[in-house]
C-alpha positions as CSV (number, residue, x, y, z in Angstrom):
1,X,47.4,-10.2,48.6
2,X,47.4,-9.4,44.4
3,X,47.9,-13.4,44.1
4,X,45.3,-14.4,46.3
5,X,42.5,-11.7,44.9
6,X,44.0,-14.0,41.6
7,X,43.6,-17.6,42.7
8,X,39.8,-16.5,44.3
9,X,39.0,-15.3,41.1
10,X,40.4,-18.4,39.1
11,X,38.6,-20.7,41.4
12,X,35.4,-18.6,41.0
13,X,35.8,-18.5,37.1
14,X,36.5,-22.1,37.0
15,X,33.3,-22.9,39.3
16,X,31.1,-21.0,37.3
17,X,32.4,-22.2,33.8
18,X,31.8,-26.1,34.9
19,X,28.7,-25.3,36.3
20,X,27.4,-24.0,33.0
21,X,29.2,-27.1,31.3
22,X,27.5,-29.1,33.6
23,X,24.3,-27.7,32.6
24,X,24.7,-27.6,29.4
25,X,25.1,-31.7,29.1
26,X,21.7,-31.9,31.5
27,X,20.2,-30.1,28.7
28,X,21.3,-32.3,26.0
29,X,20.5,-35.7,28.4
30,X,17.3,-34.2,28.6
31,X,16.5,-33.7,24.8
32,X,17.5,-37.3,24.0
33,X,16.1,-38.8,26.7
34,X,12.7,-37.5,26.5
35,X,12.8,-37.2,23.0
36,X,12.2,-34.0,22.4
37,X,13.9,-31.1,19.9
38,X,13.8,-28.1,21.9
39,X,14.5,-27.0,25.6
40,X,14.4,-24.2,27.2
41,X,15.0,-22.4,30.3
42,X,15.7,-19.3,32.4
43,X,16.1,-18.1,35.8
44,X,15.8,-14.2,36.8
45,X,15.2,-11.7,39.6
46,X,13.7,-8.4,39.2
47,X,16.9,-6.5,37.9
48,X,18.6,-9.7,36.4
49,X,18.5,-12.6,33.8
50,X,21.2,-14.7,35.6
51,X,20.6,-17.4,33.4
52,X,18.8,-17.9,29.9
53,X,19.7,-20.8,27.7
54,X,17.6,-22.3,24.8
55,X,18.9,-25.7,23.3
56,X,18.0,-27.4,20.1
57,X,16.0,-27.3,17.1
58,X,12.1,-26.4,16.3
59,X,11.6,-29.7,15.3
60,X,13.1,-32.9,15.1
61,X,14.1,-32.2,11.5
62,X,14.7,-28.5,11.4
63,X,18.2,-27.1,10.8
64,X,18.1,-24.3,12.5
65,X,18.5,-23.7,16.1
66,X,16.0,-22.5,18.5
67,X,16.5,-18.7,20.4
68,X,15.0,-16.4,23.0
69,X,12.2,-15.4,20.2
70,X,11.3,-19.0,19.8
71,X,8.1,-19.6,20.9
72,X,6.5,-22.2,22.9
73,X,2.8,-23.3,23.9
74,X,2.5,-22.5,27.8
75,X,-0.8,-24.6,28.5
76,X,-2.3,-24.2,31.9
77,X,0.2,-21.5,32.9
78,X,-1.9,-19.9,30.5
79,X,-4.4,-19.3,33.6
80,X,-1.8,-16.8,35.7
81,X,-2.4,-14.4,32.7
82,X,-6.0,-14.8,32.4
83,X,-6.4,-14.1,36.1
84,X,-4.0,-10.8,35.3
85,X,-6.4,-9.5,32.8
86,X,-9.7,-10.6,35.2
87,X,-6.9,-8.0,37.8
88,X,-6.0,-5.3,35.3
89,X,-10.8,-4.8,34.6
90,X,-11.1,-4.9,38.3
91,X,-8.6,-1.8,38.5
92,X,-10.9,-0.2,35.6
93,X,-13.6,-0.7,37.5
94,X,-14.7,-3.0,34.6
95,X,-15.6,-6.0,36.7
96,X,-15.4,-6.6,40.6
97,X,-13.9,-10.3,42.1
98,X,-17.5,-10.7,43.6
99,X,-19.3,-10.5,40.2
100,X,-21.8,-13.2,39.7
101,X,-21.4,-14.9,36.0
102,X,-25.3,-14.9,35.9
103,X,-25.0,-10.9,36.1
104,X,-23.0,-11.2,33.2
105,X,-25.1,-13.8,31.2
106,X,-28.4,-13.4,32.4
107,X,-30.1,-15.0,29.6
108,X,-27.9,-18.7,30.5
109,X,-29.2,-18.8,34.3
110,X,-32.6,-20.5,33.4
111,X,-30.8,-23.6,31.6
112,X,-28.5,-23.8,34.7
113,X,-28.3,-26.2,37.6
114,X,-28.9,-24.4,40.7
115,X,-25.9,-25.7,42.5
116,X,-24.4,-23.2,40.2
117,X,-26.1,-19.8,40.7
118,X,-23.6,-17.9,42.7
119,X,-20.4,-18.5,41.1
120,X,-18.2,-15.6,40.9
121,X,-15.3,-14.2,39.0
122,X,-13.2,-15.0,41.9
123,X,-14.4,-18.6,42.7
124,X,-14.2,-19.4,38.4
125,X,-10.2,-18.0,38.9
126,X,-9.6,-20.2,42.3
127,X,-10.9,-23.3,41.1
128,X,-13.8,-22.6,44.4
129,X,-16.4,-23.6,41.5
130,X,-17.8,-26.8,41.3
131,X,-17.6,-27.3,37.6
132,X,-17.1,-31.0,36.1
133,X,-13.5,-31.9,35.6
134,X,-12.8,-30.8,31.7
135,X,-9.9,-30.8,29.7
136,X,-8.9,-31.1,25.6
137,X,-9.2,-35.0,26.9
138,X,-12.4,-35.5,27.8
139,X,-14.3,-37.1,24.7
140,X,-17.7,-35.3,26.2
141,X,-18.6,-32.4,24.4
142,X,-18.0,-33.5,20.6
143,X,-16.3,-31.2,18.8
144,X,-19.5,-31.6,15.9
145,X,-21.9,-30.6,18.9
146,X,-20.4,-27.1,18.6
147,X,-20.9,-24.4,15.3
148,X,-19.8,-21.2,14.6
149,X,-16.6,-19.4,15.4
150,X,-14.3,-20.2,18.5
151,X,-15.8,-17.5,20.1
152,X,-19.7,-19.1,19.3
153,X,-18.1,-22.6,19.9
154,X,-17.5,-21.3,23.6
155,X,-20.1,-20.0,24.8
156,X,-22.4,-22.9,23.4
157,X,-19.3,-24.6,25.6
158,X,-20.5,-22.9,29.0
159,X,-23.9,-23.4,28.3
160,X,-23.1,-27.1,28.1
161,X,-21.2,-27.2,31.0
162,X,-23.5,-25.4,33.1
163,X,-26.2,-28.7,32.2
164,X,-23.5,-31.1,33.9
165,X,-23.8,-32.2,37.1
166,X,-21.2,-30.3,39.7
167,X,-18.1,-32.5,41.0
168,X,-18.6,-33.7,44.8
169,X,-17.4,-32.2,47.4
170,X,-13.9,-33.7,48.5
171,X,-12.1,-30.2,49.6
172,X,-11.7,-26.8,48.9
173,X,-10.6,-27.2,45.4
174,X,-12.3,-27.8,42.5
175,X,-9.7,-28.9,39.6
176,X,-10.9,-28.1,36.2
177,X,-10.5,-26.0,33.1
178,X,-14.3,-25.0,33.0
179,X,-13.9,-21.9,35.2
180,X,-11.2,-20.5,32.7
181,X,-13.6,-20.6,29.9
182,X,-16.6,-19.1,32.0
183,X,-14.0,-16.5,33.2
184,X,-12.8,-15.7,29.9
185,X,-16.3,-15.4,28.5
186,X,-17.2,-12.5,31.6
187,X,-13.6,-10.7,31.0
188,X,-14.5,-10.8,27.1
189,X,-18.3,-9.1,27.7
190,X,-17.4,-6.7,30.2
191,X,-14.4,-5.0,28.4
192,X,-16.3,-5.3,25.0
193,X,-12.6,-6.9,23.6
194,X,-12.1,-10.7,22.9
195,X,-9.7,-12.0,24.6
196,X,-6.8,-11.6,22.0
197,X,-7.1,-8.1,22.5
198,X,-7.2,-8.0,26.1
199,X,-3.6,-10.5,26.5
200,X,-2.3,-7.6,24.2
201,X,-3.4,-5.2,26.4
202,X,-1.6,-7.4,29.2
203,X,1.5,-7.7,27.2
204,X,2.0,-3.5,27.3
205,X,2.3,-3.6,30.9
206,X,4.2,-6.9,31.8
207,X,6.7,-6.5,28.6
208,X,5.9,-9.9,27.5
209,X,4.8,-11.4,23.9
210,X,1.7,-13.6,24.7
211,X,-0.2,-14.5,22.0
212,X,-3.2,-17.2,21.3
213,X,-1.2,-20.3,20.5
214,X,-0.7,-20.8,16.5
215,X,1.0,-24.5,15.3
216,X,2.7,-22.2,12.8
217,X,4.5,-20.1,14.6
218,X,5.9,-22.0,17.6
219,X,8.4,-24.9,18.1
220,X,6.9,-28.3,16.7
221,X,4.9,-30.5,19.4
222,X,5.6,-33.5,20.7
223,X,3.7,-36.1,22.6
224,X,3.2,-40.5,22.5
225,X,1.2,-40.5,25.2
226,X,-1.1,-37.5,23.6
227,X,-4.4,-39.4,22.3
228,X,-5.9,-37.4,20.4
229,X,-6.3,-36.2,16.6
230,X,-4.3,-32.9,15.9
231,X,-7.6,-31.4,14.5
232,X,-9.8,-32.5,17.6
233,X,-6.9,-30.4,19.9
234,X,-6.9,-27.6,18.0
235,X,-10.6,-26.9,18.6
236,X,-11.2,-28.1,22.2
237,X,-7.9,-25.7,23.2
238,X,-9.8,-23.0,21.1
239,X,-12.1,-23.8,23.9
240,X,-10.4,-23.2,26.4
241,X,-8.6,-20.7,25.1
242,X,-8.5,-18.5,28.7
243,X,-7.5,-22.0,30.8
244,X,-4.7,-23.3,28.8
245,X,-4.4,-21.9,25.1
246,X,-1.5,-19.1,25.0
247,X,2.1,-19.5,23.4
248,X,5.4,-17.1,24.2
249,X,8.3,-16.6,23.1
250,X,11.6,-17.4,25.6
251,X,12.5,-13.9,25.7
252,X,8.6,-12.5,26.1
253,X,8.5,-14.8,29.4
254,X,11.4,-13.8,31.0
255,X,10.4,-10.5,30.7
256,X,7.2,-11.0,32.4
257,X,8.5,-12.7,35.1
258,X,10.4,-10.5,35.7
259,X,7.8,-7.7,35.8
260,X,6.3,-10.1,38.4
261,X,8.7,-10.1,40.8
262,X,9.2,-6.1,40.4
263,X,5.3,-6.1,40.9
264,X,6.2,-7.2,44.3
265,X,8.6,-5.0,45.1
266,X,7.1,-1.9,44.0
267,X,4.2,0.0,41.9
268,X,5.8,-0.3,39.1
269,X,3.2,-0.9,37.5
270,X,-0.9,-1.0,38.3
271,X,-0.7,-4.0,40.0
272,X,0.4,-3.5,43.4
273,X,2.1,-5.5,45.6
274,X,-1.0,-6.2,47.5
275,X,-2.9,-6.8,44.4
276,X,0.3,-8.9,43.4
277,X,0.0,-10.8,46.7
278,X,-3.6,-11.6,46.2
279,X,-3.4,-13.0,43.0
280,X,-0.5,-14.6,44.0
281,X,-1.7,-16.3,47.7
282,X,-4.4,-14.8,48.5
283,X,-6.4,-17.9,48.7
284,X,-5.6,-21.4,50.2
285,X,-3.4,-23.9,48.0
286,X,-4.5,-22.4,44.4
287,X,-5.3,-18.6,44.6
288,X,-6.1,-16.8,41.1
289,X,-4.0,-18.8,38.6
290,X,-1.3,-20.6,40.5
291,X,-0.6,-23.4,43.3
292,X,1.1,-22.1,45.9
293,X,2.7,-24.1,48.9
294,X,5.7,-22.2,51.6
295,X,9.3,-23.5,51.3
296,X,11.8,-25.1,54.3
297,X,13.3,-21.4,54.3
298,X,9.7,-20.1,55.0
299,X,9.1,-18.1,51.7
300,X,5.6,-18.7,49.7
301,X,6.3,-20.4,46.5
302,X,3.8,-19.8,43.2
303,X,4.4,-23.2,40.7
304,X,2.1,-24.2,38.3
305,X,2.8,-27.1,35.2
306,X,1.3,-26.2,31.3
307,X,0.6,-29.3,29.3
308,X,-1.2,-28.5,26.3
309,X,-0.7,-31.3,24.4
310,X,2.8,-32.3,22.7
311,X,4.6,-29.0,25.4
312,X,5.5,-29.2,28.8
313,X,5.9,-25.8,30.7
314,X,7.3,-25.5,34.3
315,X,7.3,-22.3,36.0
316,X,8.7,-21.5,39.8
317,X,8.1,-18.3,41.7
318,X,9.7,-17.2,45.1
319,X,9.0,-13.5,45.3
320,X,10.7,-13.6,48.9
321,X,13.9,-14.7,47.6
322,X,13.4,-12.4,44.7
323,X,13.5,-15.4,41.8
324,X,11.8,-17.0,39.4
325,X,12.6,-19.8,36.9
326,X,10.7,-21.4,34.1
327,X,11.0,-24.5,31.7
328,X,9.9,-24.9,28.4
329,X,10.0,-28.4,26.4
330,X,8.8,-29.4,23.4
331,X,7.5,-33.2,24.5
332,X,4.7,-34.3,26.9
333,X,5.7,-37.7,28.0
334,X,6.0,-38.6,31.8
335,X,10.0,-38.8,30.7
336,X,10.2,-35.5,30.0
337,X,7.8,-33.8,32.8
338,X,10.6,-36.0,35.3
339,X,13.4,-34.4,33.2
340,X,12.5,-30.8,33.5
341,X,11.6,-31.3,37.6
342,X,14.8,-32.9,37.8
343,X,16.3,-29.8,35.9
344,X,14.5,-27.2,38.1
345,X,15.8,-28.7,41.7
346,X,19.2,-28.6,39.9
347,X,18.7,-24.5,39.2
348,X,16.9,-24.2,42.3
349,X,19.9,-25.7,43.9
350,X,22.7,-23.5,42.4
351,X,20.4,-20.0,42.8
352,X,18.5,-20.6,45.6
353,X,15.0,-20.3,46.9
């Protein structure tokens, strides 16, 4: 009995250590093949960081190595935390999911197309608003139109925006930034904080290290099929700072999704699991912040991609099966988004769904 208890375990041992040597070369085929420095990754439940591995260096000349407290640019994932904030002032009693924007901004409704007078909170966070397509892309606003601060620069932004003509009606789902940055701007004048404050104030109770995404202090960039000016980037994702403009560190999002999947579980903390739920799936395809579709085992699945120019960010939720994974790279080329999806259905495969 001892020696088989002994061969089981060898045979586990041995299992587990290729595995991780098998990963280990994906994540150095990736680097090189997409050209990037730095990759990382992690997959957790709610009690357990079963894997977390960084590879790499913060740029393509750097020394050093990158860690868990390297931090990377998270783009439109960016939008899951905004909609947590819009979450955590409708449990003050700041702001209700129902609000209309032209409650909160009176003064814009005049200068307004009409087909946009009853957007809420809750259709700006859902992409149910029929806003113009917009992203750091689009050559329309100019960055010269704008003056001021980033704060200035963004309302002047939805006042723009609100002048445009809305996208036609081709299903329930509106894709654009623009309903971040009129989001952000109701969050911001309800709570009287801007909206650095208020991703602190996020960051107490999910554990995590969010912060409005700074060249200096995370990983180098990396993108040829990025056209744009590095100064031009930096202002339109000022912007649309609430849509797609946050950075965290490796260790800061595992934490937080791990809070998520506690969320769900329990109130641990003020949001619920039905508050967790509805952010989650409460609405058809994209709820408040994420894409959501249900799995061949039958368990709802959050995803959502971040490309904020130059990063890549891939994140995977299944609170059903109690896990949650996430990819960061530092390269936004169509090599390296293929890289990191082949790299997810690799994790996915080894720790289930």
């Amino acid at each position: 009995m001892k020696r088989l208890i002994t061969l089981a375990l060898f045979f586990f041992l041995f299992k587990v250590t290729t595995s991780a040597q098998q990963f280990n070369k994906r994540a150095f085929d990736i680097l090189h093949a997409a050209g990037a420095s730095a990759l990382a990754y992690a997959v957790v439940s709610a009690d357990s960081v079963l894997e977390c591995k960084t590879y790499g260096s913060p740029s393509y000349l750097a020394s050093s190595i990158i860690d868990e407290q390297s931090r990377f640019k998270i783009g439109s994932n960016t939008k899951a935390i905004t909609s947590q904030i819009a979450a955590m002032l409708v449990q003050q009693q700041k702001i209700q999911w129902s609000t209309n924007f032209f409650t909160i901004f009176p003064g814009l409704k005049a200068g307004s197309r009409k087909a946009y007078s009853t957007l809420t909170l809750e259709d700006l966070l859902s992409f149910r608003a029929p806003l113009p397509p917009f992203t750091y892309s689009n050559t329309e606003p100019a960055t010269s139109q704008f003056q001021g601060d980033a704060a200035t620069q963004r309302l002047q932004f939805a006042q723009w925006i609100l002048l445009q003509p809305p996208q036609p009606t081709t299903g329930a789902l509106y894709l654009t930034n623009a309903g971040y940055v009129l989001a952000g701007l109701m969050l911001e004048k309800v709570a009287q904080k801007p909206y650095a404050q208020l991703v602190k104030e996020l960051n107490t109770i999910m554990q995590a290290d969010f912060e409005i995404a700074n060249d200096t202090r995370t990983v180098n960039g990396y993108g040829d099929e990025v056209n744009i000016d590095t100064a031009t980037l930096r202002v339109k994702l000022n912007w649309l700072e609430a849509a797609g403009n946050l950075d965290v560190s490796v260790a800061g999002y595992t934490h937080f999704l791990q809070n998520q999947l506690k969320s769900f579980r329990s109130n641990n903390t003020i949001f619920t699991p039905s508050m967790m739920e509805y952010l989650y799936f409460g609405k058809g395809e994209f709820s408040l912040g994420w894409f959501w579709k249900v799995n061949n085992k039958g368990h709802k699945v959050a995803y959502n991609t971040g490309n904020p120019g130059k990063f890549l960010s891939q994140v995977y939720v299944v609170p059903g099966a109690n896990r949650a994974y996430f990819i960061f790279i530092n390269k936004q080329s169509n090599v390296a988004l293929n890289s990191i999806n082949n790299l997810l259905l690799q994790l996915i495969d080894q720790y289930g769904e």
